[in-house]
PyMOL commands that place a pseudoatom at each C-alpha (Angstrom):
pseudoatom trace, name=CA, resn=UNK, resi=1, chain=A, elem=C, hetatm=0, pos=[1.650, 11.664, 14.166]
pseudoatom trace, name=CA, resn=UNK, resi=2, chain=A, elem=C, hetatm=0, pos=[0.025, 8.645, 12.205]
pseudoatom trace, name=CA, resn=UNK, resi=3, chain=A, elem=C, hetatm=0, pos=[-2.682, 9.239, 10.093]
pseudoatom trace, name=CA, resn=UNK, resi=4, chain=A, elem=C, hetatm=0, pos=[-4.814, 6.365, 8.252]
pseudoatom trace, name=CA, resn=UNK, resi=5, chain=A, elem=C, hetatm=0, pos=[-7.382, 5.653, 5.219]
pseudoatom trace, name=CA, resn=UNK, resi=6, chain=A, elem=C, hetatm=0, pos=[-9.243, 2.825, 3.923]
pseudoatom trace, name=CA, resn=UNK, resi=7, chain=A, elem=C, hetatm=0, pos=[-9.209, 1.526, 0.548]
pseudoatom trace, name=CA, resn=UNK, resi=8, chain=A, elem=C, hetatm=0, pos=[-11.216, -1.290, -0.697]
pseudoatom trace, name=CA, resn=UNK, resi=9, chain=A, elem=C, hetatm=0, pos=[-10.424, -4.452, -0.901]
pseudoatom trace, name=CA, resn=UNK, resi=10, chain=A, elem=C, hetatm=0, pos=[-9.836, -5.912, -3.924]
pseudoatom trace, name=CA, resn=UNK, resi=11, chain=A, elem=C, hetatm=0, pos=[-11.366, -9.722, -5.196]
pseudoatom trace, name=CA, resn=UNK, resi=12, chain=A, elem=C, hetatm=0, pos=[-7.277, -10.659, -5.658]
pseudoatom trace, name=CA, resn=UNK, resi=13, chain=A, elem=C, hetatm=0, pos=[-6.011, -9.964, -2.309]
pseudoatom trace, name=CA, resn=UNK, resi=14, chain=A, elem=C, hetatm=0, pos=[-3.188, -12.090, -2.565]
pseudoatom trace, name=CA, resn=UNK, resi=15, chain=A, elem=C, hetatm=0, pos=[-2.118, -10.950, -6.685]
pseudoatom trace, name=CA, resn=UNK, resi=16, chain=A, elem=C, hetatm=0, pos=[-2.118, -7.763, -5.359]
pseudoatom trace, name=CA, resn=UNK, resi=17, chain=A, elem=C, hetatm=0, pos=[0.522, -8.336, -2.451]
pseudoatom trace, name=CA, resn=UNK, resi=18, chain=A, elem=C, hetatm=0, pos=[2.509, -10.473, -4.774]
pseudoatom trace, name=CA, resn=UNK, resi=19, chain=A, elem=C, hetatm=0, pos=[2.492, -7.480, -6.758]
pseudoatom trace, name=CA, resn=UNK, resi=20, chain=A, elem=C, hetatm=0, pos=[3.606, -5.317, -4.401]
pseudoatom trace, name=CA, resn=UNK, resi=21, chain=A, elem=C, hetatm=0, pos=[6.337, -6.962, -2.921]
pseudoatom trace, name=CA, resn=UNK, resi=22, chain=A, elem=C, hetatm=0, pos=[7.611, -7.226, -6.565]
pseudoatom trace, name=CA, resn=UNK, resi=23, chain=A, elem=C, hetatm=0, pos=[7.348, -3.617, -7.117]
pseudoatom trace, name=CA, resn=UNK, resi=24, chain=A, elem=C, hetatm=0, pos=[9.025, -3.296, -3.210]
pseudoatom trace, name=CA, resn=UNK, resi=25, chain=A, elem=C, hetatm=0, pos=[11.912, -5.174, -4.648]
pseudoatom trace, name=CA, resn=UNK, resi=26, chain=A, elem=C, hetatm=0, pos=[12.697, -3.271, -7.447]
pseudoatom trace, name=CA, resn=UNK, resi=27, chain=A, elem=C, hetatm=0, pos=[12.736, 0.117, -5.680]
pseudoatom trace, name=CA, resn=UNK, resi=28, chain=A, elem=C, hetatm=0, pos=[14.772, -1.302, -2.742]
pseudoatom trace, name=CA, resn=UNK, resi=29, chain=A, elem=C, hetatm=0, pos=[11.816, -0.617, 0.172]
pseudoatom trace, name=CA, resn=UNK, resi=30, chain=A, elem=C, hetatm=0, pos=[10.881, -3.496, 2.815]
pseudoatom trace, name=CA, resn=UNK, resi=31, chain=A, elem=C, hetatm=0, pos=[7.679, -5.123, 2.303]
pseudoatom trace, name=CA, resn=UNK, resi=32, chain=A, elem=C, hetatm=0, pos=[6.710, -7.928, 4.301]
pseudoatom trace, name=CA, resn=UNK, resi=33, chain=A, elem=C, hetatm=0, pos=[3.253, -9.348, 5.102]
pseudoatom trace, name=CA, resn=UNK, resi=34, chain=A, elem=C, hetatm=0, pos=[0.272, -11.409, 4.126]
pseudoatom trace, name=CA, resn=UNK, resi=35, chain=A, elem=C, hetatm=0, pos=[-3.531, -11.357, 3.695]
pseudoatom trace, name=CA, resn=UNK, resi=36, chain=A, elem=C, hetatm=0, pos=[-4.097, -9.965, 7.098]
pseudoatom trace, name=CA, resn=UNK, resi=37, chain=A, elem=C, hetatm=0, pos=[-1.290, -7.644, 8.039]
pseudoatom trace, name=CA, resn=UNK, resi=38, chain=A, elem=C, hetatm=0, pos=[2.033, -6.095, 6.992]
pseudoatom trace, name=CA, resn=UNK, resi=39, chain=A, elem=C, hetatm=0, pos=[4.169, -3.549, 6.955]
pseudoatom trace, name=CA, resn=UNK, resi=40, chain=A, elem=C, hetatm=0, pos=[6.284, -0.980, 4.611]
pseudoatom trace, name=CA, resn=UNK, resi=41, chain=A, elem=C, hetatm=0, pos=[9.517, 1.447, 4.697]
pseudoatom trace, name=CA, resn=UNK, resi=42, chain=A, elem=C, hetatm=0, pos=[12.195, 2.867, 2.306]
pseudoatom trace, name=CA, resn=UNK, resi=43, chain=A, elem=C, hetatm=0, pos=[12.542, 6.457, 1.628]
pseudoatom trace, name=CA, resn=UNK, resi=44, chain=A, elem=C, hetatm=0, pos=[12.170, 8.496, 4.842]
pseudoatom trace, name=CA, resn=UNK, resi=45, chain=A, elem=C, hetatm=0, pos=[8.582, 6.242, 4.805]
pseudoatom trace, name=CA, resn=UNK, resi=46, chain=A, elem=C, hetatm=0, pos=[6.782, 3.579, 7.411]
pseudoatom trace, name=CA, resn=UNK, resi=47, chain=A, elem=C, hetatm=0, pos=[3.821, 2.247, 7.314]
pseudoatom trace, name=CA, resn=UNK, resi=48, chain=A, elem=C, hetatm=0, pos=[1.292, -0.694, 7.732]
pseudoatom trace, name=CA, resn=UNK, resi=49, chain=A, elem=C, hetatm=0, pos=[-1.571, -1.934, 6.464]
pseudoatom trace, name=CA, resn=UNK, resi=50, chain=A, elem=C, hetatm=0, pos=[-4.493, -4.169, 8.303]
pseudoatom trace, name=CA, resn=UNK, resi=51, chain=A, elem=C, hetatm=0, pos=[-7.003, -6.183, 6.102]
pseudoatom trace, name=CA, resn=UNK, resi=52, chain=A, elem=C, hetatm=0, pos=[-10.172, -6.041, 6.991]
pseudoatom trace, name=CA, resn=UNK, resi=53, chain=A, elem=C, hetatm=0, pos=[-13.313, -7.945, 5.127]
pseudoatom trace, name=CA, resn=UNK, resi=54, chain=A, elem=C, hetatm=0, pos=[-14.115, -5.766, 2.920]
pseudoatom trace, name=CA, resn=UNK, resi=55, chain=A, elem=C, hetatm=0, pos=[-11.052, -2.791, 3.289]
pseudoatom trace, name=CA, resn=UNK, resi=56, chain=A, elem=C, hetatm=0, pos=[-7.797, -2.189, 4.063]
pseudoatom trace, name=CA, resn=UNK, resi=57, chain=A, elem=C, hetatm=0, pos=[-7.040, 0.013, 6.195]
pseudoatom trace, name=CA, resn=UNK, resi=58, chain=A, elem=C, hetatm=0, pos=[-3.549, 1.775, 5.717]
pseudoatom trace, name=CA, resn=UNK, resi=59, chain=A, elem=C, hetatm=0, pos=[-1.726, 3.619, 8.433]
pseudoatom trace, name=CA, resn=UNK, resi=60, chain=A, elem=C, hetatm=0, pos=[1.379, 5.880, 7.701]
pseudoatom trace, name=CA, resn=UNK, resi=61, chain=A, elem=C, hetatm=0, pos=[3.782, 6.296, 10.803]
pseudoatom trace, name=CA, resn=UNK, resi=62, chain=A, elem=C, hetatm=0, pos=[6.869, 8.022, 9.621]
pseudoatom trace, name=CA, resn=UNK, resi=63, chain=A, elem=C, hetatm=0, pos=[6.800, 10.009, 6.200]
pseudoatom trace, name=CA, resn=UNK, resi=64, chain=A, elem=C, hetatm=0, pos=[8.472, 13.352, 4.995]
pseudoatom trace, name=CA, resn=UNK, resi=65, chain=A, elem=C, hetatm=0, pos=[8.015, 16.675, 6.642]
pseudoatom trace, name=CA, resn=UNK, resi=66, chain=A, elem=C, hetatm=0, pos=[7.290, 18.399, 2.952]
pseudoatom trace, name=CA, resn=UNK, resi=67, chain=A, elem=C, hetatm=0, pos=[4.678, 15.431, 1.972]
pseudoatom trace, name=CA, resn=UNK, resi=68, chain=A, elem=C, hetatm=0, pos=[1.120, 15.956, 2.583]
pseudoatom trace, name=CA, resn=UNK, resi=69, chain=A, elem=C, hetatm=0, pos=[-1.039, 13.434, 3.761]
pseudoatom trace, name=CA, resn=UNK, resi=70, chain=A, elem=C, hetatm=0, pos=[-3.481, 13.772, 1.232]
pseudoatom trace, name=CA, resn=UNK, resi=71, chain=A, elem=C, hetatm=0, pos=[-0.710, 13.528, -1.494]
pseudoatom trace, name=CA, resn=UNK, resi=72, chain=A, elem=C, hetatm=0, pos=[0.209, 10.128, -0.049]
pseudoatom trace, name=CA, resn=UNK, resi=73, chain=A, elem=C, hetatm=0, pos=[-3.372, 8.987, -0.021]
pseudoatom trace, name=CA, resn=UNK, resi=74, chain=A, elem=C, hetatm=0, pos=[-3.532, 10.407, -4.093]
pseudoatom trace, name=CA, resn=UNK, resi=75, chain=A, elem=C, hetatm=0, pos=[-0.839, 8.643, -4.758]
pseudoatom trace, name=CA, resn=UNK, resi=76, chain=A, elem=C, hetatm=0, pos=[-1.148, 5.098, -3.082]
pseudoatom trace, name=CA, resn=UNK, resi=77, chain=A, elem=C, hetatm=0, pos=[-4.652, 4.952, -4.714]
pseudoatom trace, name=CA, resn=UNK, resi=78, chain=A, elem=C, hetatm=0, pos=[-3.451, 5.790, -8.249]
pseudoatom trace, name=CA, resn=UNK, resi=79, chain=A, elem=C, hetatm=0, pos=[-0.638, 3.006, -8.077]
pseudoatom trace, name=CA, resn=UNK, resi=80, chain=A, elem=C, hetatm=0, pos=[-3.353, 0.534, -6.994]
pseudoatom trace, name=CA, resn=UNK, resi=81, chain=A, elem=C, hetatm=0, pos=[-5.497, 1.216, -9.622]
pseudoatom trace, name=CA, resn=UNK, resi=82, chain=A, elem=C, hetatm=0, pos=[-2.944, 0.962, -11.896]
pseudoatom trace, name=CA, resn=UNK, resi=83, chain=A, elem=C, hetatm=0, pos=[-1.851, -2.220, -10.545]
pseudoatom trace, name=CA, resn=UNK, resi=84, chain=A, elem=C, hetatm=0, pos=[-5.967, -3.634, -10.997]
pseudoatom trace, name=CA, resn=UNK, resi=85, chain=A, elem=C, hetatm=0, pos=[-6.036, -2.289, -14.060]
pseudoatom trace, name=CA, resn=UNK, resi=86, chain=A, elem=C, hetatm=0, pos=[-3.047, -4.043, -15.813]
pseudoatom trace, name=CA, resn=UNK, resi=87, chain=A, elem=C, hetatm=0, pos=[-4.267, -7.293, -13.856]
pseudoatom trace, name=CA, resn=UNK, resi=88, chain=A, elem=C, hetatm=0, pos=[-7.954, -6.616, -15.469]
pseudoatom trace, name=CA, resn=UNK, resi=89, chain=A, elem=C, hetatm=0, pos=[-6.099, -6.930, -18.902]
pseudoatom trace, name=CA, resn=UNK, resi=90, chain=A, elem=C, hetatm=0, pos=[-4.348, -9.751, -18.713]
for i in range(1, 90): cmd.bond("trace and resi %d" % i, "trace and resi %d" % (i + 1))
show_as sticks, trace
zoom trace
C-alpha cells in the first residue's frame, strides 16, 4: 500500500533535481522528472514525487517488506538536508 509525506520546497527546485539525478546515476536507480513531477526506482524501491507551490509531496509505491515507513521518511529528509546544506556552502 502507498504511503506519502510532504517536504518543503526548497528556493532551488531545479539544483536540487540536478542533484539528484546525479546522485541517481551513481547508485544505478532511475530518476526521471522535472519541476512538477517525477518518478524513482532501484533497489526493491518506487516512488514519485509531485511539486506543489510550496511542498513536495512524495509518494512511495513499492519498498521493502523489513523497511519502515517512517525510516524512509528519516532518511529521505536527512539526504535532503544534506544536499541544502553543501549547496548553502558553496
Amino acid at each position: 500500500m502507498p504511503f506519502s509525506f510532504k517536504i518543503k520546497k526548497p528556493k532551488d527546485l531545479t539544483q536540487l533535481l540536478a542533484q539528484l539525478k546525479d546522485e541517481a546515476a551513481k547508485h544505478n536507480i532511475s530518476f526521471m522528472g522535472d519541476e512538477t513531477r517525477g518518478h524513482a526506482s532501484g533497489y526493491g524501491f518506487v516512488g514519485e514525487y509531485i511539486v506543489h507551490s510550496n511542498s513536495i509531496e512524495l509518494i512511495v509505491h513499492k519498498k521493502p517488506f523489513i523497511v519502515s515507513n517512517a525510516k524512509i521518511q528519516q532518511e529521505i529528509e536527512k539526504f535532503l538536508a544534506q544536499i541544502e546544506t553543501a549547496a548553502e556552502d558553496k
